[in-house]
N, C-alpha and C positions, 0 to 999 in steps of 0.2 A: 548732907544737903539734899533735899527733895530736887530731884531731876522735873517736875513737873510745875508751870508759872502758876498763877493766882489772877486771876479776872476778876476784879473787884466790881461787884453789881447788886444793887438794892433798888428795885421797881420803883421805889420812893424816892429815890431822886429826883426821880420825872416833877416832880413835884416841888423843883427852883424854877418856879416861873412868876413873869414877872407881868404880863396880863399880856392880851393877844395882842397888841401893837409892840409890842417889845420885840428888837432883831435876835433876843436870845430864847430862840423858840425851843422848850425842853422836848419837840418832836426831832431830836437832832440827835438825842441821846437813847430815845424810845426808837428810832430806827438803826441807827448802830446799833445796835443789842440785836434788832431783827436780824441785820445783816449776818451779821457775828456768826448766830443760831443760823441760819441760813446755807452757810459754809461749812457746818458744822465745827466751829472754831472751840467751842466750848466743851466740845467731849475732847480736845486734846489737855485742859486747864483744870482746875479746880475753881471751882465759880464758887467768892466767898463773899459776905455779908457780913460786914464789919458792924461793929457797936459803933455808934453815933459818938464823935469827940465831945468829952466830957468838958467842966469849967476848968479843973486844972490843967488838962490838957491843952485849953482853948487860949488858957493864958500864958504857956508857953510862948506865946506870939502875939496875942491880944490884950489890950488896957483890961483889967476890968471893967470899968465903966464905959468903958465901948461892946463890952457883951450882956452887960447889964442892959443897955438901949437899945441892942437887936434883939433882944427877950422881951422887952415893952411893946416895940414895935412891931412884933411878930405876934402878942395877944392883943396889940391896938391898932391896927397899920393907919387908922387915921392921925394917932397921937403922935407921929414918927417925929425921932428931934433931926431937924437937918443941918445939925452943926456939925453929923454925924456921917453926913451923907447917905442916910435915911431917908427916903419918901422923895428923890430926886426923879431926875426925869430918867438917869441910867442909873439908876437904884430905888422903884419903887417900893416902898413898903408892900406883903402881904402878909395875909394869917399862917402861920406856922411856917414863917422866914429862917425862923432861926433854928426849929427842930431840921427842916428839911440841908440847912446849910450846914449845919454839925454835922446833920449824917456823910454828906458828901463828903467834909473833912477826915469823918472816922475812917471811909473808906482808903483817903489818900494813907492815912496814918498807919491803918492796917496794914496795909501793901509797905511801907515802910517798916515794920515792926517784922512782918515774914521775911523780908530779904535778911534784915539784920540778924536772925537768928536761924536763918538757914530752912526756914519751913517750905519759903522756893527761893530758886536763882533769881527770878522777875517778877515783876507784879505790876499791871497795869491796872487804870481807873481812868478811862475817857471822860467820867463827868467829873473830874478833878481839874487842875491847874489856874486855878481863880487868883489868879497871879497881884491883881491890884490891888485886895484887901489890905489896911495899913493896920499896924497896931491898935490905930485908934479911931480907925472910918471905915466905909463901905467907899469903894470906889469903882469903876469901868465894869459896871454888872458884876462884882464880887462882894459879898459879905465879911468871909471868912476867907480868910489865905492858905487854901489847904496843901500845895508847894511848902509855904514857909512854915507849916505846923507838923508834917513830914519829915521836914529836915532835925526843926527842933527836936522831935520825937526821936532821933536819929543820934544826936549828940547827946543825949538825956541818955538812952541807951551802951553809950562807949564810945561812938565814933568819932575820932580825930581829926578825920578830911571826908568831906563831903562836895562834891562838886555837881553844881545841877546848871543845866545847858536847856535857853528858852529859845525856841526857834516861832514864838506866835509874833504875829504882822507887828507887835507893838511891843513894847519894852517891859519886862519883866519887875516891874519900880518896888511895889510891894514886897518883893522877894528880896531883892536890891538892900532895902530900904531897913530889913528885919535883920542883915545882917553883915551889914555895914560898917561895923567894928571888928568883928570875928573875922581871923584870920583861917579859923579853920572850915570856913564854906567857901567854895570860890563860885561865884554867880557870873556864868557868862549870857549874855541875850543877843542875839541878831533879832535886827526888829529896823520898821520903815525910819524913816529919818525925824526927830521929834519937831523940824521946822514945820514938817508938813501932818502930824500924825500924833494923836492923842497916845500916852500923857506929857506930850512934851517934852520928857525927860528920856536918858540914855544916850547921853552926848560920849564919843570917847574917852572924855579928862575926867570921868566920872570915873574914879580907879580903886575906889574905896578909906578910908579913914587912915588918919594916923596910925593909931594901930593895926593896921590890915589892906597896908599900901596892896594894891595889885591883885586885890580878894574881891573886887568887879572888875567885867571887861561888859562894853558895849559897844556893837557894830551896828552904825549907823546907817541904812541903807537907801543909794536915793530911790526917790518914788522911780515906779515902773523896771523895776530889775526884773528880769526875769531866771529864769534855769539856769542858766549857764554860770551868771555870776551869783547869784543865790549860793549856791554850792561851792565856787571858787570862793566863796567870801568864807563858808564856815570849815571849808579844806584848809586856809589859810592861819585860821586863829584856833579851834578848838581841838586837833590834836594834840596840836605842840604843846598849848597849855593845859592837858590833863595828863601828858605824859611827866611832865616838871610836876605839878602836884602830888601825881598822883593817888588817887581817891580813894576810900576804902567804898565808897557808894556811888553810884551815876544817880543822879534825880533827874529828870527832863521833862519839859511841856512841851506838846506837837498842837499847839493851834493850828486849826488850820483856814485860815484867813489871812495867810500868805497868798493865796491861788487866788488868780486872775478874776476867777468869776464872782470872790467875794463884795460885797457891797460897800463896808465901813472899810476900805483901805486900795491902797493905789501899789501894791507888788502884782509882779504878773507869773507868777510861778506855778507850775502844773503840777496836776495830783502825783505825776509821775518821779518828780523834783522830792516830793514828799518824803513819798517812799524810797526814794533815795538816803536821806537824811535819817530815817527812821534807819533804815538797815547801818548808816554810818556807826548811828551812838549806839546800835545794840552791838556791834563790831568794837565798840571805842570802849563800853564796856566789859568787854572779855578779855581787851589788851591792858586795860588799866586798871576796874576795880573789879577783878577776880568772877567778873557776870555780873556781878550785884550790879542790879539794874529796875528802878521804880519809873514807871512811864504813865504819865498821864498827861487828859486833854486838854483843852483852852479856849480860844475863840476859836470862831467860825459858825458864819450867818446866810451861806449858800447849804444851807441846809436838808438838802434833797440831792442835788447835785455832787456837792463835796464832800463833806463831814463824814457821813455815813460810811462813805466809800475809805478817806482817810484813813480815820480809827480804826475801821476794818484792818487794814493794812498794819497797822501798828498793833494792832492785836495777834493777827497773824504769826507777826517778828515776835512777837515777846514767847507767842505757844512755842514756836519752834516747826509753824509750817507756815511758812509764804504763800502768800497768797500771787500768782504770777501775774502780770501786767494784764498781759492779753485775755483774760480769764470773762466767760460770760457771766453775768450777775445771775442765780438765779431767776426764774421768771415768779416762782411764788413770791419775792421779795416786791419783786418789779409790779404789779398789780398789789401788793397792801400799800406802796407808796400811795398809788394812783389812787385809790379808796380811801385815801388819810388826807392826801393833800391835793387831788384832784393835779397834781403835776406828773408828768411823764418821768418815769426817773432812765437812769444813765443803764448804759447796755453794759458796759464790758469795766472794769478795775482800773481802765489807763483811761486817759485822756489823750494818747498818740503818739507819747513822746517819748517814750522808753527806747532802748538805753537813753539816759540822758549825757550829753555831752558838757564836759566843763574844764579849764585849764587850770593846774594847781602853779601855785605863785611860785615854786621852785624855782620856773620855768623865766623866771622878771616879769616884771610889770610896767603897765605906763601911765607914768605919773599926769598926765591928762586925762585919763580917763577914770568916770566920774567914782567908778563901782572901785579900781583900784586906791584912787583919791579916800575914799573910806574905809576900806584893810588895814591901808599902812597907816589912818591914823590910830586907830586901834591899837597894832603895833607899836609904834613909836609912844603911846602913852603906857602900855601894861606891860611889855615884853620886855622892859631893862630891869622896871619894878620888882620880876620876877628870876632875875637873872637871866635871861635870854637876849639874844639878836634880835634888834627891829627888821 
C-alpha cells in the first residue's frame, strides 16, 4: 500500500455553480486549493484527476431517469423539469450541470477506488460530500450523491462494511436514504436538530430498515451547541459504533457549516472544534479500518472565513502533516483573498479555542440537559439494535 494520500483536484470543479446569488459560492473550493498550495500541502500528496462518473457508475445510486433529466437540464437549463428538483431556488438549473457534477462525483469515486485497492491509505476531495442527492432528485444544493456513489463504488469493488460518519450542520438524508436496506453500510450523521433545520429529517428512531435494523444512527443536536458538547456528542456515539462494526473503510463528510459564523444554520462550533473531529476519524480510522480512510467536503457558506481554513486542515490530517492551530496563514494567500473577494481573510488556522475542552459520557450524564437529552436518545434507539449498552 502506497505510504502517500491522494488529493483529489480538477480545476473544473469550480465550475458547480449555481449563479452569484447562490450561498454555494464555488470560490470556496478555488480558495481551499489556494490555501492547500499555500502550505505547500500538495507536495506532501499525490494530486489526482479522476475520470468524471460515468452513467453506469452514476446509476449505482441514481434512477435512470433522474440522470437522464440532469443531462437535459444541463444542455437546457431553461427546460429543467422540477418534479426533479431541477431549476429550484436551491437547485438551479445551469449549462454543463451535469458534466461538472459527474466530475465531482468521479473524483469522490476515485479516492474511493485508491483506498480500496491500496494505491493510498487516504484520499480526500473537499469538493465532494453532496450528501442530499436522492436516487431520484437534486436536493439542498446537490445533483449527484457523490458520498453515496463512493460507497456504492466501494461495495461493487468487495467491500462488506463500510461505515461513513456526516459531521455537516444538517443531516446526511441522501446517504441515509441510498442505503437504507443494507446492512452492510452503517451511516451515522450528527447534524442540527431537523425541528429547527433543513431537511427535517434525522430524527433518532430513524435506525434503518427491516433489514438493516441499526445500519443508521442520527444525533439530533439542539440549536446553538457549541464545542464542548459538539464533541461530547460524537465522543459518545461514533467510537463505540465502529469499533462493533467494524469497517473495512471510513467514508466521512466534514461540512463545515457547523461553525458559528456560518449563515444557513444555528450550531455554534469553532474551526478549532473541527479539527478536532477531523483528527478524531482519521485516528478512528487507523483503530478500526486498517487507515482506509476517504474524506471529503460538504456545506459551508462562510466561505472566506471558514471553509478554506477548514478543508485545509482536513487535508493536512489526511497528507500526514498537521497543520498546528496557532499557525499564521500565509500573507500571499491573505491578499489573493482580498483581490477575489474584497474581504479581509483570517490571520492564523485557529479561531482561539484550541485545545478544546469536552467531557466524555463515561463520566454520566444529566438527563436535563438539552445536549445530553439528544446522546442518549440516540443511544437508547441504535445501541441495543446493535448489541450494545444504551
Amino acid at each position: 500500500m502506497s505510504g502517500r494520500a491522494q488529493l483529489m483536484w480538477d480545476e473544473a470543479v469550480t465550475g458547480y455553480d449555481f449563479g452569484p446569488d447562490h450561498p454555494m459560492d464555488p470560490v470556496r473550493l478555488a480558495l481551499t486549493r489556494s490555501l492547500v498550495n499555500a502550505f505547500g500541502l500538495d507536495r506532501e500528496m499525490d494530486v489526482v484527476s479522476a475520470k468524471p462518473a460515468g452513467e453506469s457508475t452514476l446509476r449505482l445510486v441514481h434512477r435512470e431517469d433522474y440522470v437522464a433529466a440532469v443531462r437535459a437540464a444541463s444542455a437546457d437549463p431553461g427546460g429543467a423539469d422540477g418534479s426533479y428538483g431541477l431549476g429550484t431556488m436551491d437547485d438551479p438549473a445551469f449549462a454543463g450541470m451535469h458534466e461538472v457534477s459527474a466530475l465531482i462525483a468521479g473524483q469522490s469515486v476515485g479516492a474511493a477506488e485508491a483506498v480500496w485497492r491500496g494505491d493510498a491509505l487516504h484520499a480526500v476531495n473537499f469538493a465532494g460530500g453532496l450528501h442530499h442527492a436522492m436516487p431520484g432528485g437534486a436536493s439542498g444544493f446537490c445533483i449527484y450523491n457523490d458520498a453515496s456513489l463512493a460507497i456504492a463504488r466501494l461495495l461493487e469493488l468487495g467491500a462488506e462494511r463500510v461505515a461513513y460518519v456526516d459531521v455537516d450542520v444538517h443531516h446526511g438524508d441522501g446517504v441515509q436514504a441510498a442505503f437504507w436496506e443494507d446492512p452492510r453500510v452503517l451511516t451515522i450523521s450528527l447534524h442540527e436538530h431537523p425541528r429547527t433545520l433543513f431537511p427535517q429529517t434525522g430524527w433518532p428512531e430513524e435506525t434503518g430498515a427491516d433489514t438493516a435494523p441499526g445500519s443508521a444512527v442520527n444525533v439530533a443536536l439542539p440549536a446553538g451547541t457549541g464545542d464542548a458538547g459538539w464533541l461530547r456528542a460524537f465522543h459518545s456515539v461514533v467510537p463505540e459504533l465502529l469499533a462493533e462494526f467494524r469497517p473495512q473503510v471510513l467514508v466521512t463528510q466534514h461540512g463545515a457549516d457547523t461553525h458559528f459564523e456560518d449563515p444557513l444554520a444555528h450550531l455554534a462550533v469553532s474551526l478549532d472544534a473541527q479539527r478536532a473531529v477531523q483528527v478524531a476519524l482519521h485516528d478512528l480510522a487507523h483503530e478500526h479500518a486498517e487507515g482506509r480512510w476517504v474524506a471529503l467536503g460538504g456545506g459551508g457558506y462562510a466561505v472566506v472565513d471558514v471553509v478554506p481554513r477548514s478543508w485545509t486542515h482536513l487535508v493536512g490530517i489526511v497528507a500526514g502533516r498537521e497543520i498546528a492551530p496557532e499557525t499564521m496563514i500565509p500573507e500571499e494567500w491573505r491578499q489573493q483573498v482580498f483581490a477575489r473577494t474584497r474581504q479581509l481573510a483570517p490571520v492564523r488556522m485557529t479561531d482561539g479555542r484550541w485545545p478544546v475542552e469536552w467531557a466524555g459520557w463515561e463520566a454520566g450524564y444529566d438527563p436535563a440537559d438539552r445536549l445530553d437529552q439528544a446522546v442518549l436518545a440516540t443511544r437508547k434507539a441504535v445501541f441495543p439494535l446493535r448489541g450494545l449498552l444504551p
